[in-house]
N, C-alpha and C positions, 0 to 999 in steps of 0.2 A: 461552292460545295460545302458539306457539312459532316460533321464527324462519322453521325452515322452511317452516310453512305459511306463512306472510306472503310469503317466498321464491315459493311455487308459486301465492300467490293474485297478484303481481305479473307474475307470467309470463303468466297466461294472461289479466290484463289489458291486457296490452300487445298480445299474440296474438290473443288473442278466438279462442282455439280452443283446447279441453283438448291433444288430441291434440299440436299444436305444441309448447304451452309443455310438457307433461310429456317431451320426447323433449327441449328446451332446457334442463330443469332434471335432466334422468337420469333420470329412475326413468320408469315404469310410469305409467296412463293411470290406475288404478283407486286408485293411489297419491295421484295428486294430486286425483284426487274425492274421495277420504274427508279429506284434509287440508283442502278448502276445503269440504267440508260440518261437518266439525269446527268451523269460523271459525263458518259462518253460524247452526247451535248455539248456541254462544255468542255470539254478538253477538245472537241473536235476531229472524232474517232473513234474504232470500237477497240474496246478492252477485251472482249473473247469470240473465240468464234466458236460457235454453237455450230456441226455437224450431227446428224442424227443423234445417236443416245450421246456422243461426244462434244466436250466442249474444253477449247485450248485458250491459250493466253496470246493477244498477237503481241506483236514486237512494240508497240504502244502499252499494253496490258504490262506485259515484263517492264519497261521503263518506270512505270508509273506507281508498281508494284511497290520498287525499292524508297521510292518517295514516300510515297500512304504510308508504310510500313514506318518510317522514323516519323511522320506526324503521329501516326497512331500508340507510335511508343514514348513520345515526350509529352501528347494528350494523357496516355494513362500516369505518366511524371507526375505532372502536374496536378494532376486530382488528386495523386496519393498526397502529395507537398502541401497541398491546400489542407488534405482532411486532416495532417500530422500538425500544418499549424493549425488549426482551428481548434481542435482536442488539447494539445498543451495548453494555451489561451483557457477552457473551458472545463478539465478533467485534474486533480489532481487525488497522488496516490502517497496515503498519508500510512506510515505503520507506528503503529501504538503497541507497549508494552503489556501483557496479560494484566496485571496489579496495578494499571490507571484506574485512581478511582470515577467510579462513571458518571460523578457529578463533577467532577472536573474536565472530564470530557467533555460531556456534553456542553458544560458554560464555554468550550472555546468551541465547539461548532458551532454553537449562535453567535457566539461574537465575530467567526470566519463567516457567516452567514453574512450577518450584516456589512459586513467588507466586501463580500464577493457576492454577489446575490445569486448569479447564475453559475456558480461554481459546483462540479459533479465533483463527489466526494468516494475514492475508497479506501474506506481502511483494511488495513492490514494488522490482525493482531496475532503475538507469537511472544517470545522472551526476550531476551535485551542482546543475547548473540546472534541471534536470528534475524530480528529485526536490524542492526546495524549492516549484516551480511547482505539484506537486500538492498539496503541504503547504497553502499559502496559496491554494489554493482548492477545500480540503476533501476532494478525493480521495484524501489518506490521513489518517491517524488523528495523524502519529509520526514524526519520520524519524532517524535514523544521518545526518551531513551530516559534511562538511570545508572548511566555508567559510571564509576567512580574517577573514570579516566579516559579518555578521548586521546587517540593516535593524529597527528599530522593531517590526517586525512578525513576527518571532520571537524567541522565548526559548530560548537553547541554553542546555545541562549542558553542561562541560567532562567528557568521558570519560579520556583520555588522549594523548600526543605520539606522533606516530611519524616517527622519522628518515624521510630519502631515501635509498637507496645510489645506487651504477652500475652497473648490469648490463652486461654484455659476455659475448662467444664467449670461449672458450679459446684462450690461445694469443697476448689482446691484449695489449698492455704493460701496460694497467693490474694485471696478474695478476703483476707483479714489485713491487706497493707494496702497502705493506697499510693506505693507504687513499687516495683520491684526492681532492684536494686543487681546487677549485671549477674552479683556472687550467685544471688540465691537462684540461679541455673541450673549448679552443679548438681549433676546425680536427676536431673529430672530426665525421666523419658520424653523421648523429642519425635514429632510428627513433621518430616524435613519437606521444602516445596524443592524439585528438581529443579536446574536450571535458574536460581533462583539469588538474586544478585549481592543481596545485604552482606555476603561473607567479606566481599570487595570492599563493599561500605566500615564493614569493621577495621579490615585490613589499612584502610585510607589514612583510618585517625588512630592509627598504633594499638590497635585493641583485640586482644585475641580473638581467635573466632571461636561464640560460643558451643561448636559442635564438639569441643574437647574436653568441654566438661558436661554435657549432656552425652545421653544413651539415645542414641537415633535410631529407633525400633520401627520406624516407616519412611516410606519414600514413596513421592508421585508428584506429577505435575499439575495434575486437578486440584484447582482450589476450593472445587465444591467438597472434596473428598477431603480434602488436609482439613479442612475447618468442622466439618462431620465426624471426622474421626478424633479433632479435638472435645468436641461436642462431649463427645462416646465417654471421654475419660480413657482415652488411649494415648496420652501424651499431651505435651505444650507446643506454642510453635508461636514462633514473631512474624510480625506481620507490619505492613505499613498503617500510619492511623486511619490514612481514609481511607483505606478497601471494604468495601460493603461486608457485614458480618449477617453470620445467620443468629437465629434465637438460640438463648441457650449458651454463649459465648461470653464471658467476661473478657474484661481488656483495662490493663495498667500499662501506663509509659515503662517504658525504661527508661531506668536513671542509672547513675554511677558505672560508668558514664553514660550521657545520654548518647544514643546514636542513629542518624539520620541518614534518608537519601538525597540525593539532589535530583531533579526532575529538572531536562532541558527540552529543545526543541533544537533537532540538530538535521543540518545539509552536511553535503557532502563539497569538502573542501575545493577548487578550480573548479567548480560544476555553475556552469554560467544559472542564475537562479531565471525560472521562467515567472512569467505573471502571477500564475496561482501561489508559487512557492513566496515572492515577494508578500503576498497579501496573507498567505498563512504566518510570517514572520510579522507580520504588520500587527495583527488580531494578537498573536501571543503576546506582545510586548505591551499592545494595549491593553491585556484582560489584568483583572484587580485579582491576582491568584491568590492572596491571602485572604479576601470577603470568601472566595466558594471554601474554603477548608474550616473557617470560623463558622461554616452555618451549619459544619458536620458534626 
C-alpha cells in the first residue's frame, strides 16, 4: 500500500462520497477507485459499501480507518520534521543593526558565502533594541548588535571598535579644526537619531551624554533625513565613522575624549547553535574587520 491510497481512502472516509473526496484530494473519480480497490486487494476486503447514491464504511472500513489515520498522521510528522530539519541545515536568520556600515556587511556575507555556499540568508534590519528582542525570542537565528552591555542571556563576539565623528553642513566652524574636541558641542543644535545607541556608549566610559550640552531641535529615526537635515544646516549630529555619508557632509573624530562603539556578533545564550549559526560564527571570526574599515 502507499500513502496515497491511504490519503484517498481517508478522504472519502470522512466524505462518504467517492466523487467529493477525489475532487478534495485532486485527481479524477476513477483514480481514487482503483487506489481504494487496490487497499481493499490487499487487505482482503471491502472498505465501503456502495448502495445507490449511499456509501458506508463496513466493519473492516472502520478498523482500518483508525490505523491509516495514525499512519497518515506520523507520515505528515515526518515530512514536517524532515522540511524543519532540512531549512535549519540550509536557511539562516541573521538581524543586523540600521548603522552597519554596508561595506562591512557585505565583506562578511561573502566571507559567510564562501563557508556556507548553499546557505539562504535573511536579514533582519531594525535598531539594537529591536533586534536583540527578536534574537531572545527566536525570531532570528544571529544578530550584528552594538550594545554597550549584554545581559546573561546573550553571548556576544567582540568584532571590532568604531569611533564616532561629527558630521555637520559646510561652511560650520567645526570645518576649521581638524578634529572636535567633546566641549566644543556645547550650545550646538543637535539633529538626534531615535533609538540610537551611542548615549550607552558614552555612559560606558564615564562620559556625559552629549544631549546636555546640545539643543536637540530634531528627532527621527531616518537616517536619510538626520544626515539631510544636517546637510540643510539645521543642526550637528554624531554618527559612527563608517556609515555611508551623503555629499555635502563634513566629518571630524571626536576627541577629548575619544568615544567608540563595539560591534559584536551575538546568539543567544543555552540556545543549542544549529549548522548555519556555527558557520556564521566561523566567517566572523575569520574576516580581517580592521582591512574593510581601513579602505573607508
Amino acid at each position: 500500500m502507499e500513502l496515497h491510497e491511504i490519503r484517498y481512502f481517508l478522504a472519502a472516509c470522512e466524505t462518504l462520497n467517492f466523487t467529493r473526496a477525489a475532487s478534495d484530494c485532486g485527481v479524477a473519480v476513477p483514480s481514487l477507485t482503483r487506489a481504494i480497490k487496490k487497499l481493499e486487494d490487499e487487505l482482503g476486503g471491502q472498505l465501503f459499501r456502495r448502495e445507490r447514491r449511499l456509501t458506508h464504511l463496513t466493519d473492516l472500513g472502520r478498523l482500518m480507518q483508525r490505523h491509516f489515520q495514525t499512519l497518515h498522521e506520523a507520515a505528515e510528522t515526518a515530512k514536517s520534521e524532515a522540511a524543519e530539519y532540512v531549512s535549519s541545515n540550509t536557511k539562516l536568520k541573521l538581524g543586523v543593526i540600521s548603522t552597519m556600515s554596508s561595506a562591512h556587511l557585505v565583506a562578511f556575507l561573502k566571507k559567510l558565502r564562501g563557508h556556507a555556499p548553499g546557505l539562504d540568508l535573511e536579514i533582519w534590519e531594525s535598531h539594537c533594541a529591536d533586534i536583540a528582542e527578536a534574537l531572545h525570542q527566536g525570531d532570528i537565528d544571529i544578530a550584528i548588535l552594538t550594545l554597550p552591555d549584554y545581559s546573561e542571556d546573550f553571548r556576544p563576539v567582540e568584532l571590532f571598535r568604531e569611533p564616532y565623528q561629527v558630521a555637520f553642513a559646510r561652511g560650520h566652524r567645526f570645518g576649521n579644526l581638524p578634529e572636535v574636541p567633546l566641549r566644543e558641542l556645547e550650545g550646538e543644535d543637535y539633529v538626534k537619531r531615535l533609538h540610537c545607541e551611542f548615549p550607552s556608549n558614552f555612559s560606558k566610559l564615564g562620559i556625559a551624554k552629549p544631549y546636555h550640552a546640545v539643543r536637540t531641535r530634531y528627532s527621527t529615526e531616518r537616517e536619510d533625513w538626520v544626515q539631510t537635515m544636517v546637510a540643510a544646516g539645521l543642526g550637528i549630529t554624531l554618527m559612527p565613522k563608517f556609515l555611508p555619508v551623503i555629499a555635502d557632509l563634513e566629518l571630524r573624530d571626536l576627541v577629548e575624549p575619544e568615544v567608540y562603539r563595539t560591534v559584536s556578533i551575538v546568539t543567544k545564550a543555552g540556545r543549542k547553535h544549529s549548522p548555519p549559526v556555527l558557520k556564521a560564527l566561523e566567517a566572523a571570526r575569520a574576516m580581517e574587520w580592521e582591512s574593510v574599515g581601513a579602505g573607508l
